[in-house]
N, C-alpha and C positions, 0 to 999 in steps of 0.2 A: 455646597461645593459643585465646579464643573464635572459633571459628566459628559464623555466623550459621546458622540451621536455616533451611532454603529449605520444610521440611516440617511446619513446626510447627507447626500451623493450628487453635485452640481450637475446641472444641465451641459449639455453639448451649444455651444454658443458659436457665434456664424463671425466671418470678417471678409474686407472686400480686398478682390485679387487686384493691386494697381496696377497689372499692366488690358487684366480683360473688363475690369471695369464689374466683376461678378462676383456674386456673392460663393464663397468656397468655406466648407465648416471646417472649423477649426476643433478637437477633440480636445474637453479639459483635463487637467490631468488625472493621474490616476489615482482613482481613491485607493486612500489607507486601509489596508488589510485590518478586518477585528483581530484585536489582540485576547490573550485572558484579561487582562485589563478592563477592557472595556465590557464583558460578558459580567466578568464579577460583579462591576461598580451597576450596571443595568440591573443584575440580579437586584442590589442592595438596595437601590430605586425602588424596583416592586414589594420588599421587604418591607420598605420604609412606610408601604399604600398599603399594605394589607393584605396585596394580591400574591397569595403563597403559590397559587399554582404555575404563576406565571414565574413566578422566583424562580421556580423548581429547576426550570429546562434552560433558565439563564446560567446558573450557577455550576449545572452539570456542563454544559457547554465551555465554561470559564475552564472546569478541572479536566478536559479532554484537550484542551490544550498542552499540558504534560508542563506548566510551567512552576519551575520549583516555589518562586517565593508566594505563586498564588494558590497554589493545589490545598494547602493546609486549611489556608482563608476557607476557602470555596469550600471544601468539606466542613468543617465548623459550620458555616452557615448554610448548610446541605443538611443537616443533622438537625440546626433548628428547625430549618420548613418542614422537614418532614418530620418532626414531631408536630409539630402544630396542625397539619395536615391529618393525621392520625387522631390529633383531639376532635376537628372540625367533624369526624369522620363517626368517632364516638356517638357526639350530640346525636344524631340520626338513629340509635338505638332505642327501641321503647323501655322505660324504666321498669324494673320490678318484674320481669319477663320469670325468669327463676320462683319469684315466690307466686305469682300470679298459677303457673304448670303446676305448682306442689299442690294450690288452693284447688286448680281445676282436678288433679288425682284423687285428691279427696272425697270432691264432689263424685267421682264419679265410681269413686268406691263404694261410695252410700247408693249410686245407683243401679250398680252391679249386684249388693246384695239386697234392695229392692226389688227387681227385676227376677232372682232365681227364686225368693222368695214366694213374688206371683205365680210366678210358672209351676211351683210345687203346688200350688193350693188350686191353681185351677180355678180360681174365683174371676169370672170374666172382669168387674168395675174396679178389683185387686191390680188386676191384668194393663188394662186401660189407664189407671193411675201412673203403674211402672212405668209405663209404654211412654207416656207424656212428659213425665220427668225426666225420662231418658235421653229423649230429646231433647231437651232444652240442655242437659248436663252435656250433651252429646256435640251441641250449639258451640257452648263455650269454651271445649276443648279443643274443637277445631280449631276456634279465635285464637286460644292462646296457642296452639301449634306456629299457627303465621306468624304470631308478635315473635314468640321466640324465633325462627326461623330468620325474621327481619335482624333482629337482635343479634345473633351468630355472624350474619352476614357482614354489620356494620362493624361487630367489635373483629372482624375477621381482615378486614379492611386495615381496623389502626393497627392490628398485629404488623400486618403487611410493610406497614408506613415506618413502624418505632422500631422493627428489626431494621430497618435499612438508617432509620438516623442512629442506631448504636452503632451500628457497623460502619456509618463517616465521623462519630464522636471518636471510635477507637482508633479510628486509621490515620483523623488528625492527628491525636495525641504521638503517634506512632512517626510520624513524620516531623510532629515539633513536640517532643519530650520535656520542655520547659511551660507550655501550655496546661495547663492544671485546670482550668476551666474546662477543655477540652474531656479530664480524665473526671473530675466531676459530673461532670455530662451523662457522660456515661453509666455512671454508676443507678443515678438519678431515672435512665431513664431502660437497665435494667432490671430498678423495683417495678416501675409503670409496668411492663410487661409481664413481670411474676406475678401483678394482680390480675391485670388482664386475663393470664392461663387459667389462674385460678377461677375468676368468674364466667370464662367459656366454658370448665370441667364444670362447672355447678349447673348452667345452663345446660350444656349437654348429657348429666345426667337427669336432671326434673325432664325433660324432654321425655330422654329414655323409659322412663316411667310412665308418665303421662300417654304416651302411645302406647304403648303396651295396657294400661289399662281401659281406653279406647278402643282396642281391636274385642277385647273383654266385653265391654260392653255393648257396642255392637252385633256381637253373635250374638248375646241375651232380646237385644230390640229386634232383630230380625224371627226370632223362636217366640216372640211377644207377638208380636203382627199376624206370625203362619198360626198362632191362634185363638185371635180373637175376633168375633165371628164379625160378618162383613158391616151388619145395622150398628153394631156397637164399637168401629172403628170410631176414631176420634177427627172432627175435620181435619182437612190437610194434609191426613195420615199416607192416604194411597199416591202411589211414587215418591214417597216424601225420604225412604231410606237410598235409594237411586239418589236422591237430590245431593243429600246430607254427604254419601258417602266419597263423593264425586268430588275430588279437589282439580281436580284440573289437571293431574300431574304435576303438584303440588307439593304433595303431602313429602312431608321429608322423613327420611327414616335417620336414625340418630347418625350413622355414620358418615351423612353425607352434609350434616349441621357444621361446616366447616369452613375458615375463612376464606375466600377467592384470593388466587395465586396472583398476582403483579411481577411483569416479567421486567429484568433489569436493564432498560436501556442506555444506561452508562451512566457514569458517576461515579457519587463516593458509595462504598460497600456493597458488596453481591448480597444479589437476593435470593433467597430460599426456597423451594416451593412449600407450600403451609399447610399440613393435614396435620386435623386436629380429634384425633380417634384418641383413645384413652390409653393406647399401648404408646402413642409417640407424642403426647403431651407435654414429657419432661424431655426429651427431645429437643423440643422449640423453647425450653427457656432459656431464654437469649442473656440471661446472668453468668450463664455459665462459661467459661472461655476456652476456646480449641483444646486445650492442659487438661480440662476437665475440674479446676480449681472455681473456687463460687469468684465474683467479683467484690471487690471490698465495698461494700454499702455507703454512699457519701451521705452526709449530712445535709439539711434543707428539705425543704417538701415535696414530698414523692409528683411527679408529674410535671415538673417545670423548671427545666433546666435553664442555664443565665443564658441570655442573651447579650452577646455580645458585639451584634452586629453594627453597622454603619460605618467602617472603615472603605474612607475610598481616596483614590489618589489623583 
């Protein structure tokens, strides 16, 4: 179908004066003001390409129009991009980050009582053993540090995304109460979320752990080094806890493993700011409604609400 061109804007073309024989411009007329019309149907274009981000700022544009019979549209398919958007945003998580931290605690509980053990016995090759292992346990706690970290970030991202498409799913329904798509929408994509919490709080607690027993072991590697004597250091070893212990300003401590805030710059449904500490957890699940009532669970498969887009006129 025609879409209207927002960009189509004729030239300034020239005619001759007949009495000076000269050329005098002529101004063509005035171009058409963009309507919501035209914002939406561009939206739907990008929708139709796959370019959600570019969707994003059409559609929001469409609904800042204030125009009645488009504002409902524009939020419905406001609601799908930014779900889809928050999926895109997913993918970018490393997988297994939660059980990987619980594998890393482990390990590095076995290294901890490795490590006090040496130190009671005062057996220098004891000592040296602990010391090496420690390291290397010491290695891969940090990796999993970052992966989680990474991991928090991106599923911190779709929080961001799928609170704002529930909040244009509800306001559509809210605006055209015969829309039932709309309210399944929503339902659909306040499970999405309540798993979401749940696998942040999973990840933010193995973190929790895993650092804490990290700092654990580290005091034990550094009391392993101050003594074992200088010949029977292991290569690599000297400045090698400097190196290790050294993130960059990095190192994340649990309460700050929390999603980045996305400030609202218009559209469908206000957005939130998003800390994700253990006391304001349930806080952010976005199941819940202003009433404080749960949202009724729709039917269909959690994470993919209908699409109902490509309506254009």
């Amino acid at each position: 179908m025609f879409l209207f061109s927002i960009f189509n804007c004729p030239a300034v073309s020239a005619a001759t004066n007949v009495v000076t024989n000269a050329e005098v411009p002529v101004a063509s007329p005035a171009a058409r003001a963009e309507t919501a019309r035209d914002f939406y149907n561009a939206g739907i274009e990008k929708m139709r390409a796959g370019n959600w981000k570019e969707a994003e700022p059409a559609l929001e544009t469409a609904l800042k129009q204030r125009e009645e019979k488009i504002a409902p549209k524009a939020l419905y398919d406001l609601g799908y991009v930014r779900f889809t958007l928050g999926k895109q945003e997913l993918k970018k998580s490393p997988e297994g980050t939660a059980k990987r931290s619980r594998a890393a605690t482990e390990a590095g509980a076995g290294a901890v009582d490795k490590a006090a053990e040496a130190l009671a016995s005062n057996d220098v090759q004891q000592m040296v053993e602990a010391y090496v292992a420690g390291r290397g346990v010491r290695k891969e706690m940090k990796s999993a540090t970052a992966a989680v970290k990474k991991a928090m970030e991106a599923h911190g991202k779709t929080l961001a995304k799928w609170r704002r498409a529930l909040s244009d799913f509800q306001s559509a329904a809210e605006l055209n109460p015969a829309d039932t798509n709309a309210v399944k929408n929503a339902e659909v994509v306040a499970q999405a979320i309540a798993k979401l919490v749940d696998s942040l709080r999973e990840m933010q607690s193995a973190a929790t752990n895993m650092n804490g027993k990290k700092a654990e072991l580290e005091g034990l590697l550094k009391q392993l080094k101050g003594k074992i004597p200088a010949p029977n250091m292991p290569p690599g070893a000297p400045g090698d806890d400097g190196e290790e212990d050294d993130d960059g300003g990095e190192k994340p401590k649990p309460e700050s493993l929390s999603g980045k805030e996305e400030s609202d710059k218009g559209g469908g449904g206000q957005e939130m700011g998003l800390k994700l500490s253990p006391e304001q957890a349930g806080q952010i699940m976005m199941g819940i409604q202003p009433d404080g009532k749960q949202l009724p669970m729709g039917q269909g498969e959690p994470g993919k609400p209908k699409d109902r887009s490509g309506r254009t006129w």
